[in-house]
N, CA, C and O atoms as a Tinker XYZ file with bonds, in Angstrom:
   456  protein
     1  N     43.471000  111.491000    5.728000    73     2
     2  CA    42.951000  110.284000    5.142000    64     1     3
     3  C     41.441000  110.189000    5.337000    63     2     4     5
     4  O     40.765000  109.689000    4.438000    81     3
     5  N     40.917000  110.602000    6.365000    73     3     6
     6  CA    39.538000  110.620000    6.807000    64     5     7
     7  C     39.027000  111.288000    5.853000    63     6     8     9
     8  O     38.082000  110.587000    5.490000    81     7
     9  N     39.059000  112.416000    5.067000    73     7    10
    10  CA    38.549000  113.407000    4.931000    64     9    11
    11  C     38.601000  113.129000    3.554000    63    10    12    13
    12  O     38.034000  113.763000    2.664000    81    11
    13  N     39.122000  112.412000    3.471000    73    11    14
    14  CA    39.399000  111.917000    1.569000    64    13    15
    15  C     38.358000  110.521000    1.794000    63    14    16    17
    16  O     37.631000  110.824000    0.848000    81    15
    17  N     37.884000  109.546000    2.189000    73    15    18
    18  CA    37.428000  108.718000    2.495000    64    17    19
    19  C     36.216000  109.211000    2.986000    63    18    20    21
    20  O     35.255000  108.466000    2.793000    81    19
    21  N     35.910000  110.691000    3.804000    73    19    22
    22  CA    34.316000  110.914000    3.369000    64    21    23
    23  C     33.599000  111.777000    2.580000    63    22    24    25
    24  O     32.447000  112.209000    2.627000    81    23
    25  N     35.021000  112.017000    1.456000    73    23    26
    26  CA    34.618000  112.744000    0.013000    64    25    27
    27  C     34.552000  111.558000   -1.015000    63    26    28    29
    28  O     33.992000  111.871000   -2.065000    81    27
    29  N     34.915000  110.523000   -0.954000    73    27    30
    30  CA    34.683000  109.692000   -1.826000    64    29    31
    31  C     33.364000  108.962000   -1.609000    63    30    32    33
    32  O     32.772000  108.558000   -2.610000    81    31
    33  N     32.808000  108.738000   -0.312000    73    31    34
    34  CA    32.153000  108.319000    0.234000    64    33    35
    35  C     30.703000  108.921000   -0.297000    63    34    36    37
    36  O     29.772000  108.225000   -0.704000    81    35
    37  N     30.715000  110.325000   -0.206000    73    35    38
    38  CA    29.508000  111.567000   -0.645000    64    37    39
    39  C     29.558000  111.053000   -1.769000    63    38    40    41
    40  O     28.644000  110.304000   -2.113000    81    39
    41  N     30.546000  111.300000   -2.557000    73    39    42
    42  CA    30.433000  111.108000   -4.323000    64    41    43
    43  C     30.093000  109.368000   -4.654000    63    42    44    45
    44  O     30.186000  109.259000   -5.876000    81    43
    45  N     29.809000  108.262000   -4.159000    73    43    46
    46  CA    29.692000  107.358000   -4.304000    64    45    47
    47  C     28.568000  107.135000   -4.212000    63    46    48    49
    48  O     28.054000  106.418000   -5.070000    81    47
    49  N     27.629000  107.763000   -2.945000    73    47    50
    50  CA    26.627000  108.141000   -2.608000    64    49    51
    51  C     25.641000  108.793000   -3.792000    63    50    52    53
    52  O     24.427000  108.619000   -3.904000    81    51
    53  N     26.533000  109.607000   -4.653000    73    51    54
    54  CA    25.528000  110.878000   -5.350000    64    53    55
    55  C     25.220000  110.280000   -6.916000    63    54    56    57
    56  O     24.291000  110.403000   -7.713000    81    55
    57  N     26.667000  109.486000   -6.904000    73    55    58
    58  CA    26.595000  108.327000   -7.979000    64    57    59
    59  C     25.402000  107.051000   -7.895000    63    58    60    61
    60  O     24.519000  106.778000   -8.707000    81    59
    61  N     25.682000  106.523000   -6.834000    73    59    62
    62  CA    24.354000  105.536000   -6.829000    64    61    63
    63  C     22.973000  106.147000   -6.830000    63    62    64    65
    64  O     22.085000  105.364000   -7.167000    81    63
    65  N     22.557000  107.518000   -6.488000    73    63    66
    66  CA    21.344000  108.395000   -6.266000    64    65    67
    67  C     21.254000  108.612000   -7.868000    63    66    68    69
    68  O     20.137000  108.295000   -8.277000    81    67
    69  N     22.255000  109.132000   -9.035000    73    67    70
    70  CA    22.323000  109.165000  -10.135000    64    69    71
    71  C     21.553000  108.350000  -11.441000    63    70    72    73
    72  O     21.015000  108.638000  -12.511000    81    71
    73  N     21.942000  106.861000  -10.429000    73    71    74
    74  CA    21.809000  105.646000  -11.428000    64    73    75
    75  C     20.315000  105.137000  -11.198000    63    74    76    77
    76  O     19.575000  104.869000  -12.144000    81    75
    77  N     19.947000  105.031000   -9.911000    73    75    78
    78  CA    18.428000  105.342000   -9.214000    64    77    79
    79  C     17.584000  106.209000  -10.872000    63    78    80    81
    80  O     17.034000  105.914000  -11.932000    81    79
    81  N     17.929000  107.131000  -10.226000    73    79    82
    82  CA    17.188000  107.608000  -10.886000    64    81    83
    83  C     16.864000  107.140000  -12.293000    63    82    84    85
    84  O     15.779000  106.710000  -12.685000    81    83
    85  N     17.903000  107.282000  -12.937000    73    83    86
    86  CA    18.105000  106.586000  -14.330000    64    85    87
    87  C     17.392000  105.051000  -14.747000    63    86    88    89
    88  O     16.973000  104.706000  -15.852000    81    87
    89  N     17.413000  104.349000  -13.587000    73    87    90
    90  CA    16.859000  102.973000  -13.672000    64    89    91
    91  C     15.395000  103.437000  -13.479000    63    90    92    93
    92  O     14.679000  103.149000  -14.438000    81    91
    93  N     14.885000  103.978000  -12.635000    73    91    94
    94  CA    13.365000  104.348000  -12.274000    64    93    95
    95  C     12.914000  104.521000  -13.822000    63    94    96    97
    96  O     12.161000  103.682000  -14.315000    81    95
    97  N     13.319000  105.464000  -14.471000    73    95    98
    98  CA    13.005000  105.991000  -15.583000    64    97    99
    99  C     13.043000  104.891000  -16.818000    63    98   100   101
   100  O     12.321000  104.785000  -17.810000    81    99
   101  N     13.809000  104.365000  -16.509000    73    99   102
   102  CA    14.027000  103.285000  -17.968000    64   101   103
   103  C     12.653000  102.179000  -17.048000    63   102   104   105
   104  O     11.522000  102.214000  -17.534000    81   103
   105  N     12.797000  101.661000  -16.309000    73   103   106
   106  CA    11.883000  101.021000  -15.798000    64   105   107
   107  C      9.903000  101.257000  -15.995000    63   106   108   109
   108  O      9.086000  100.472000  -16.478000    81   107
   109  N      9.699000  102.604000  -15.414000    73   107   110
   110  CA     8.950000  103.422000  -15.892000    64   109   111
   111  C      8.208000  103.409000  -17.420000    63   110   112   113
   112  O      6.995000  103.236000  -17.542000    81   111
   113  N      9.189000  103.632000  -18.641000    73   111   114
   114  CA     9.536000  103.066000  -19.886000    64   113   115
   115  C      8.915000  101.757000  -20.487000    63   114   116   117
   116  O      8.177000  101.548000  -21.450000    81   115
   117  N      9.592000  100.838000  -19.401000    73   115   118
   118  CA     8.957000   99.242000  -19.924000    64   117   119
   119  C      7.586000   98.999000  -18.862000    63   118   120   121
   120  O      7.468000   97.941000  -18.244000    81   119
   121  N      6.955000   99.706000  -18.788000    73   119   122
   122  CA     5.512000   99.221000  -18.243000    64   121   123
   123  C      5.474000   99.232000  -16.340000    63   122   124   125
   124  O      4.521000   98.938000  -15.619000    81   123
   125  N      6.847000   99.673000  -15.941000    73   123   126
   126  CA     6.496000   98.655000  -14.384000    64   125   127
   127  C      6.589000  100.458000  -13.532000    63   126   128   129
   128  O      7.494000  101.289000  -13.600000    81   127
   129  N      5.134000  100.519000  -12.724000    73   127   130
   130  CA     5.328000  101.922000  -11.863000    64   129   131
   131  C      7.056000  101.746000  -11.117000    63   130   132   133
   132  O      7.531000  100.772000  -10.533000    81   131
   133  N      7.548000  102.802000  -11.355000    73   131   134
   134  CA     8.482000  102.691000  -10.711000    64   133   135
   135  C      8.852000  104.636000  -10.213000    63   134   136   137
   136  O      8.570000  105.633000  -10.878000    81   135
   137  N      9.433000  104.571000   -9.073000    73   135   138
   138  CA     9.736000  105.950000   -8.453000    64   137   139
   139  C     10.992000  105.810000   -7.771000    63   138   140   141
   140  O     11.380000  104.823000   -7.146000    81   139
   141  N     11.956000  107.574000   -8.069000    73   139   142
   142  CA    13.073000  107.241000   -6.981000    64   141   143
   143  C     12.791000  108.831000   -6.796000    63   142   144   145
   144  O     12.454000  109.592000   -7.704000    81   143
   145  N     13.037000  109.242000   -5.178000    73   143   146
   146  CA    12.904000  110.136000   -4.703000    64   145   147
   147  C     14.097000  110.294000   -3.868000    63   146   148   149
   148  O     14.515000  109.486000   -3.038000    81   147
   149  N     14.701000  111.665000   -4.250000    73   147   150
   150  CA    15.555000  112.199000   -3.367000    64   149   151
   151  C     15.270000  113.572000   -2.452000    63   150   152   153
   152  O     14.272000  114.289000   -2.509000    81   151
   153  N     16.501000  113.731000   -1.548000    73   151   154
   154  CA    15.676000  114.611000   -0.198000    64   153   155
   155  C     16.913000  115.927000   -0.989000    63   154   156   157
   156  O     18.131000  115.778000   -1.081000    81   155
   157  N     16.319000  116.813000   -1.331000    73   155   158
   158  CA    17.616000  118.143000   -1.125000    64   157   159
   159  C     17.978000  117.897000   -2.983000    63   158   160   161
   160  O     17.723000  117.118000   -3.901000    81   159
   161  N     18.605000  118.949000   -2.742000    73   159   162
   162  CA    19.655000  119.302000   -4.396000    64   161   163
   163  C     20.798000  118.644000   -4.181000    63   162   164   165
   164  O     21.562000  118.501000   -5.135000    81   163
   165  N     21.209000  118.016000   -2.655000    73   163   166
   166  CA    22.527000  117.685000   -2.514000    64   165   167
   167  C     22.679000  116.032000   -3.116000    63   166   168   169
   168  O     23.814000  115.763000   -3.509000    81   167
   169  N     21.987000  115.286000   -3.186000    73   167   170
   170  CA    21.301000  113.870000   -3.892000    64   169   171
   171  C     22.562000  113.252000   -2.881000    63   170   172   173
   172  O     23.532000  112.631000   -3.316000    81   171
   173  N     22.282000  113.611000   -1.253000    73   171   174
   174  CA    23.349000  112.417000   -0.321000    64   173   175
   175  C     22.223000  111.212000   -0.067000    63   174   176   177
   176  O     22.564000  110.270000    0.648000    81   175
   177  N     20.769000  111.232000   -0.695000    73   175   178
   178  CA    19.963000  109.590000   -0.011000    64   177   179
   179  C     18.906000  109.859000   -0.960000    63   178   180   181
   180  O     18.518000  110.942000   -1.400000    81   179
   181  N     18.413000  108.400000   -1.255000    73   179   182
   182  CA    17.185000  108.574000   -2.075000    64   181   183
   183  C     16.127000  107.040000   -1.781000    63   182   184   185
   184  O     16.648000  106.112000   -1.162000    81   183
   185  N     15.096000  106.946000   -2.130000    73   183   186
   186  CA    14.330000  106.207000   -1.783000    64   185   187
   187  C     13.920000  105.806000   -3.325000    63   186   188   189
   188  O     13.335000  106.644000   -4.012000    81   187
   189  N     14.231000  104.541000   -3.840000    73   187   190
   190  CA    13.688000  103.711000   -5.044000    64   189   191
   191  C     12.593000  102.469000   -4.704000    63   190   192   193
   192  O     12.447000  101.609000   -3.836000    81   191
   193  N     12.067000  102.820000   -5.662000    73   191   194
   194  CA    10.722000  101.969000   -5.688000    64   193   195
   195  C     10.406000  101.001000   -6.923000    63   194   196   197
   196  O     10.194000  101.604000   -7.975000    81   195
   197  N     10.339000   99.627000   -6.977000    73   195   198
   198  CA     9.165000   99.279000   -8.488000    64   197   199
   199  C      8.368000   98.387000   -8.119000    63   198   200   201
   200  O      8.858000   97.470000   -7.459000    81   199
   201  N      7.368000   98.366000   -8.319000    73   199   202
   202  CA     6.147000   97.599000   -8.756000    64   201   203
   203  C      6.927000   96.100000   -9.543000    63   202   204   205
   204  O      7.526000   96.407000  -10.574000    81   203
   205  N      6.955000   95.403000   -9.381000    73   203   206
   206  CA     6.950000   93.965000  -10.499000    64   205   207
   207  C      5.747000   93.155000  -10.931000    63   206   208   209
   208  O      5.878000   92.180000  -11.672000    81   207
   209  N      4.157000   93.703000  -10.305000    73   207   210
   210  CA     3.310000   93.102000  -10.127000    64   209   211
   211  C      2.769000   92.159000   -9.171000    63   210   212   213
   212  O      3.594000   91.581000   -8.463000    81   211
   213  N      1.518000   91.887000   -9.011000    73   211   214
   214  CA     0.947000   90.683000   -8.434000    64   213   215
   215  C      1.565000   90.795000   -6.484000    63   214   216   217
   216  O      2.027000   89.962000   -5.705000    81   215
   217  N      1.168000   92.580000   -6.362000    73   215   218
   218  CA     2.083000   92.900000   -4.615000    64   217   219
   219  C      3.484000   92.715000   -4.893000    63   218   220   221
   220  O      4.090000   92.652000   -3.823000    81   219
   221  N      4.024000   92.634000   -5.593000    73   219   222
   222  CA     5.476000   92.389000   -5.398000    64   221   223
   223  C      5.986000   93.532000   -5.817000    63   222   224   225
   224  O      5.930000   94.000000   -6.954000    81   223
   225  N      6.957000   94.384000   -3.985000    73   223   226
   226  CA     8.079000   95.660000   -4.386000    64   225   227
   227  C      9.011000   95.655000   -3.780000    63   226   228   229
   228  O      9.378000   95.354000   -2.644000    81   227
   229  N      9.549000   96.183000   -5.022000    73   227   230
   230  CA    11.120000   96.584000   -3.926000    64   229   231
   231  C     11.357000   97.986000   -4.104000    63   230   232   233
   232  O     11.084000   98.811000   -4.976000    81   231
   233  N     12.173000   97.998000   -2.590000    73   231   234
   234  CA    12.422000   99.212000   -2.190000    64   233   235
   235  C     14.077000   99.108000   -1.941000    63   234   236   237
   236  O     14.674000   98.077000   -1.630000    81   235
   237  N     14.530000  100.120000   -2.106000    73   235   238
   238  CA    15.844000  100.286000   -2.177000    64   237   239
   239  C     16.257000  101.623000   -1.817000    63   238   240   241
   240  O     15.981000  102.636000   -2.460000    81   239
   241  N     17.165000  101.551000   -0.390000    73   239   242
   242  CA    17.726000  102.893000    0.175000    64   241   243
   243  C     18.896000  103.163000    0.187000    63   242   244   245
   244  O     19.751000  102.281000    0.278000    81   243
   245  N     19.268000  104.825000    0.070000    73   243   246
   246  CA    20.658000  104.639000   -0.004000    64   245   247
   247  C     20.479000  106.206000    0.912000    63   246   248   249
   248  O     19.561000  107.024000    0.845000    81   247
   249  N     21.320000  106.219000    1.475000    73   247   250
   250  CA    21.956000  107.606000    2.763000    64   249   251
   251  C     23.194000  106.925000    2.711000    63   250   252   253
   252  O     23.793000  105.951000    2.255000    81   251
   253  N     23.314000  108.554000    3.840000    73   251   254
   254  CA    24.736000  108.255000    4.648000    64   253   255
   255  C     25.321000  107.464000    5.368000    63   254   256   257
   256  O     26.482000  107.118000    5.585000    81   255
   257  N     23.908000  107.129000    5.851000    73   255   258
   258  CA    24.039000  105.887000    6.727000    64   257   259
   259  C     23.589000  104.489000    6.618000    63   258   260   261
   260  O     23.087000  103.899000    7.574000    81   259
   261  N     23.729000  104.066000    5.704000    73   259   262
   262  CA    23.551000  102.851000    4.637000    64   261   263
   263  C     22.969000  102.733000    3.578000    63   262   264   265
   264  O     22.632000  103.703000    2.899000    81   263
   265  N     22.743000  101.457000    3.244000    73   263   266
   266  CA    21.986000  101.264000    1.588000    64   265   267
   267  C     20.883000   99.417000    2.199000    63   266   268   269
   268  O     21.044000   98.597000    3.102000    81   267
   269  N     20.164000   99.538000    1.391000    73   267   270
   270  CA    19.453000   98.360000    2.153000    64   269   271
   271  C     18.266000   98.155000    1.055000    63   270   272   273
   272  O     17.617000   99.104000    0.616000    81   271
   273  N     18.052000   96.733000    0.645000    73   271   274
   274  CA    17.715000   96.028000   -0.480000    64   273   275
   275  C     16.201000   95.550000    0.053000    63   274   276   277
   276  O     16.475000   94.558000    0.728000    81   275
   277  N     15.117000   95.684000    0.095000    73   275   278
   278  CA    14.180000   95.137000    0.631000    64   277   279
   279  C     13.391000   94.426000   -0.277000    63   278   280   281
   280  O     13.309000   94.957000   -1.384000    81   279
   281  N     12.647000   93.133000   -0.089000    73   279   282
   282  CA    11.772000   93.145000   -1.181000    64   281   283
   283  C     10.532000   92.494000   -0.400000    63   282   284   285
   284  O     10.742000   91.969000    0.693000    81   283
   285  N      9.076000   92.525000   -1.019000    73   283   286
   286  CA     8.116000   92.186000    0.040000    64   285   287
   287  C      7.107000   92.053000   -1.444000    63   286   288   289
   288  O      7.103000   92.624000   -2.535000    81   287
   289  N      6.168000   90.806000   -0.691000    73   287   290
   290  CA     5.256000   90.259000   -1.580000    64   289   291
   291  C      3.550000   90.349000   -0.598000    63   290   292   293
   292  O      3.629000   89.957000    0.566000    81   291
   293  N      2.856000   90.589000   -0.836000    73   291   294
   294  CA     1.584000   91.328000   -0.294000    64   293   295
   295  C      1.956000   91.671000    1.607000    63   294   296   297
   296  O      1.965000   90.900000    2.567000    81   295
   297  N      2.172000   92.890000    1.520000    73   295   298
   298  CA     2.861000   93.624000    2.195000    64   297   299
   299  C      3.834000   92.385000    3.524000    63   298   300   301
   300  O      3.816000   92.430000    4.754000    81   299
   301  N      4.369000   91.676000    2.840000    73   299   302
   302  CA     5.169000   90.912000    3.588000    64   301   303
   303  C      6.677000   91.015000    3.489000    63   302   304   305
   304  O      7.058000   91.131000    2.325000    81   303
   305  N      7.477000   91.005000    4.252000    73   303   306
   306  CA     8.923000   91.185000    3.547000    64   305   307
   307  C      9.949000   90.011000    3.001000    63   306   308   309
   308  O     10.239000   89.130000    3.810000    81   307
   309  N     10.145000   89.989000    2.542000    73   307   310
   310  CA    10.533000   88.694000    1.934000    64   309   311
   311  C     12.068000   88.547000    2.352000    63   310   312   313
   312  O     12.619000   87.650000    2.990000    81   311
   313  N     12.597000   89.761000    1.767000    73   311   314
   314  CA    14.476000   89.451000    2.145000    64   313   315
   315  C     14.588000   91.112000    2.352000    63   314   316   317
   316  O     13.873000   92.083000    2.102000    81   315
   317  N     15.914000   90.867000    2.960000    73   315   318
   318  CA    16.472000   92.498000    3.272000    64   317   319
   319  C     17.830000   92.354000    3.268000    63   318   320   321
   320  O     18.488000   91.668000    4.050000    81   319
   321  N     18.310000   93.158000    2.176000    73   319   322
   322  CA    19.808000   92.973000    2.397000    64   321   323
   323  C     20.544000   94.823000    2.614000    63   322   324   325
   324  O     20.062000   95.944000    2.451000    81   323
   325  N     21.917000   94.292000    3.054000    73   323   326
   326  CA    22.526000   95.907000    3.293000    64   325   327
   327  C     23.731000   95.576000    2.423000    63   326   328   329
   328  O     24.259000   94.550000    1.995000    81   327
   329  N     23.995000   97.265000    2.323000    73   327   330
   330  CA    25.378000   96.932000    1.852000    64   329   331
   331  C     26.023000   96.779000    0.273000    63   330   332   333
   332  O     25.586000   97.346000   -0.728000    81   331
   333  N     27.048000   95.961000    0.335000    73   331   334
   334  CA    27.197000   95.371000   -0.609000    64   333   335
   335  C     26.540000   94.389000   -1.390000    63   334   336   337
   336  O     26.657000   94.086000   -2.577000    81   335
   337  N     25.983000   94.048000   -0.679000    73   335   338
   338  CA    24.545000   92.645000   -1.017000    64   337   339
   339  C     23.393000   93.209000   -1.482000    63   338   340   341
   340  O     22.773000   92.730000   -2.431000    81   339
   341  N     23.049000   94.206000   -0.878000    73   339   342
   342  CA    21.625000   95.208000   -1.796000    64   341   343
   343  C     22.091000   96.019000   -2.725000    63   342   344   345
   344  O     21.248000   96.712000   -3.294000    81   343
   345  N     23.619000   96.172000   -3.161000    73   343   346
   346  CA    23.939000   96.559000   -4.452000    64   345   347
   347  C     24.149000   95.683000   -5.714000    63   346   348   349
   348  O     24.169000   95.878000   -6.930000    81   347
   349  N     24.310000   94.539000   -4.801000    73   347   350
   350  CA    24.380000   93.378000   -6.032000    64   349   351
   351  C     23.144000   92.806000   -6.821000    63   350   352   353
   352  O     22.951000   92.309000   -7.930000    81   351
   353  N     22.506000   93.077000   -5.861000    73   351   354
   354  CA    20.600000   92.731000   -6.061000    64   353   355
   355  C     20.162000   93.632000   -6.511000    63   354   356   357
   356  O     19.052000   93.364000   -6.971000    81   355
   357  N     20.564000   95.114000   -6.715000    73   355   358
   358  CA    20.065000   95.830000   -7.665000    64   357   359
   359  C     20.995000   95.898000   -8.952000    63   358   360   361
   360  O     20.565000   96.506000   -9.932000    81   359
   361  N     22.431000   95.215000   -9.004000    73   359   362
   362  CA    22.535000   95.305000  -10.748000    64   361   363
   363  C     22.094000   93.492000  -11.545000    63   362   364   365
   364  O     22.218000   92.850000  -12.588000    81   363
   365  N     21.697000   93.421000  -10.540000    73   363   366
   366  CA    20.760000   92.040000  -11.186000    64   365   367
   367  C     19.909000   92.423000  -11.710000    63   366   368   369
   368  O     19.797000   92.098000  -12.892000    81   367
   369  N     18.789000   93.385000  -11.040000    73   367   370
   370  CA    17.822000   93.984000  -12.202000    64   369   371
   371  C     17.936000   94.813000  -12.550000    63   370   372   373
   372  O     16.774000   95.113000  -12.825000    81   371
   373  N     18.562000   95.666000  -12.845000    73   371   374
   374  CA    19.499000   96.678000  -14.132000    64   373   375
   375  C     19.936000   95.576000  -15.300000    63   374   376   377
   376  O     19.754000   95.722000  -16.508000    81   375
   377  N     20.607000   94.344000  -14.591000    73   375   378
   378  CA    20.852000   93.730000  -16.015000    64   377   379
   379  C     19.781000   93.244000  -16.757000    63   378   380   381
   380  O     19.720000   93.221000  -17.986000    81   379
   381  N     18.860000   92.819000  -15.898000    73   379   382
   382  CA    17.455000   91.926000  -16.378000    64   381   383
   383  C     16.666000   93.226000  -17.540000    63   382   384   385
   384  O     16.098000   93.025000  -18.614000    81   383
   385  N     16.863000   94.261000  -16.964000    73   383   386
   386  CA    16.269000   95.388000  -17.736000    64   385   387
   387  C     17.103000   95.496000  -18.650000    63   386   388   389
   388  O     16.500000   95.301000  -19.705000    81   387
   389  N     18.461000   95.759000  -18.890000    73   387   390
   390  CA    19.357000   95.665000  -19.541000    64   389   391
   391  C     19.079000   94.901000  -21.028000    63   390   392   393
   392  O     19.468000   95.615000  -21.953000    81   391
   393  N     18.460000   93.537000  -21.498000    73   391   394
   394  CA    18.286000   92.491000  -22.140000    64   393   395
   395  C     16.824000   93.449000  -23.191000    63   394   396   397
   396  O     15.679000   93.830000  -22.948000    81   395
   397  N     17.542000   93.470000  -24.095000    73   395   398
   398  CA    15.788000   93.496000  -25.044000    64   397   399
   399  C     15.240000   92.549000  -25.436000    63   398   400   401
   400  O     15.761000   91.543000  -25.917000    81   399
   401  N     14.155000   92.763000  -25.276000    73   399   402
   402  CA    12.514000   91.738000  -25.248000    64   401   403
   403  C     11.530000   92.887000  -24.894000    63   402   404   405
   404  O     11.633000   93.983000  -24.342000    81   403
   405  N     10.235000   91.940000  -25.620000    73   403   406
   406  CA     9.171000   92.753000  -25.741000    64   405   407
   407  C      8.626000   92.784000  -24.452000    63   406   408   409
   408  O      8.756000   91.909000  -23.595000    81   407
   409  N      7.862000   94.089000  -24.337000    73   407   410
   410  CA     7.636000   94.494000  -22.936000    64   409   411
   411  C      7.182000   93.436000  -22.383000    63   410   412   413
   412  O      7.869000   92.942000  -21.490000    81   411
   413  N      5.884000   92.784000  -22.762000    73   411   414
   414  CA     5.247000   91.674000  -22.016000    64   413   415
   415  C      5.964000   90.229000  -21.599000    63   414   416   417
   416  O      5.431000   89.251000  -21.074000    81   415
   417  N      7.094000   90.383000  -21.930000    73   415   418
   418  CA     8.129000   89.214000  -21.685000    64   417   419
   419  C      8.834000   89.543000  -20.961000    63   418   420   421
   420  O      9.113000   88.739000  -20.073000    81   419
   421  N      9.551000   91.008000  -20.952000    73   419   422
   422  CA    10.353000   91.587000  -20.208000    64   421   423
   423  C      9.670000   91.427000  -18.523000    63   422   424   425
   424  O     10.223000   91.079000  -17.479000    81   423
   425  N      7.903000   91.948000  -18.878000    73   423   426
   426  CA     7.874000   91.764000  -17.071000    64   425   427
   427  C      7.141000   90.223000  -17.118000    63   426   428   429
   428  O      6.055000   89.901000  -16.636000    81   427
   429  N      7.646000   89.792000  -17.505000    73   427   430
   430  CA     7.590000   88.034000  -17.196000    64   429   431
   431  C      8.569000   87.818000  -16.610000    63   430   432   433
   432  O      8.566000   87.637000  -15.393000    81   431
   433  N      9.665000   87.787000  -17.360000    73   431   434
   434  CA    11.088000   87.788000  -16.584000    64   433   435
   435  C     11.449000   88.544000  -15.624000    63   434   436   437
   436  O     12.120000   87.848000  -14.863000    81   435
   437  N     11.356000   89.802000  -15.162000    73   435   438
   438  CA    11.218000   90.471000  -13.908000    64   437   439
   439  C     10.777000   89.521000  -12.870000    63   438   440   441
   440  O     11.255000   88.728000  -12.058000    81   439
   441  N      9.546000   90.009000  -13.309000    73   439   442
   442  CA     8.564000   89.222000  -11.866000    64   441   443
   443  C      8.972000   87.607000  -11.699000    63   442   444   445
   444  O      8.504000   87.079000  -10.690000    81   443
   445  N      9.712000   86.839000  -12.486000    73   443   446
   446  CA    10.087000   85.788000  -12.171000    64   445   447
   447  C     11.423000   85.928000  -11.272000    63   446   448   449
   448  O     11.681000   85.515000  -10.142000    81   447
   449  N     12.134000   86.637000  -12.168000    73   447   450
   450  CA    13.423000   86.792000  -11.420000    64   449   451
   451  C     13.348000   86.926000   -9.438000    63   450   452   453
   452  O     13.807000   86.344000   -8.455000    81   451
   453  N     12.796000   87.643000   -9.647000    73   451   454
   454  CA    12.585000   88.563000   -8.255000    64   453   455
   455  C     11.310000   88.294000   -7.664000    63   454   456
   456  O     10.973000   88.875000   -6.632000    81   455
């Protein structure tokens, strides 16, 4: 049972490193610097980044050994979540990106959101 539970675990892992990426890029796309960096070919952790403007970033980690939602406004931290809670806070802005509107509205709504 273990051993099935830390193969699903890897692949859940390689999946969220997947979508990272994918969001960086569409993000990237609509105007806002955005970066996700992974360690190895094996994609078990990666480090996401965006810009929303005006000092405001979030950072978003995912390993083996957790996932964790940060966000910080001139280098201050504002909230930090783990878990299940910094996954929910990132398909909030997947959905916000999700919505078409013109770029300059789009990061209106970003940077408001968040």
């Amino acid at each position: 049972m273990f051993l099935r539970l830390a193969h699903q675990h890897r692949q859940f892992v390689q999946d969220l490193v997947m979508n990272l990426q994918a969001l960086a890029i569409v993000l990237e796309r609509r105007g806002y610097p955005a970066s996700c960096y992974t360690c190895g070919d094996q994609m078990n952790s990666a480090s996401f980044m965006v810009s929303l403007g005006n000092n405001h970033l979030i950072r978003f980690l995912v390993s083996d050994y957790g996932i964790t939602w940060t966000e910080m406004r001139d280098d201050r931290e504002l909230m930090k979540l783990e878990g299940a809670e910094a996954i929910s806070q990132l398909q909030e802005l997947a959905n916000l990106v999700k919505q078409p509107a013109p770029a300059c509205t789009t990061n209106k709504a970003l940077a408001k959101k968040f």
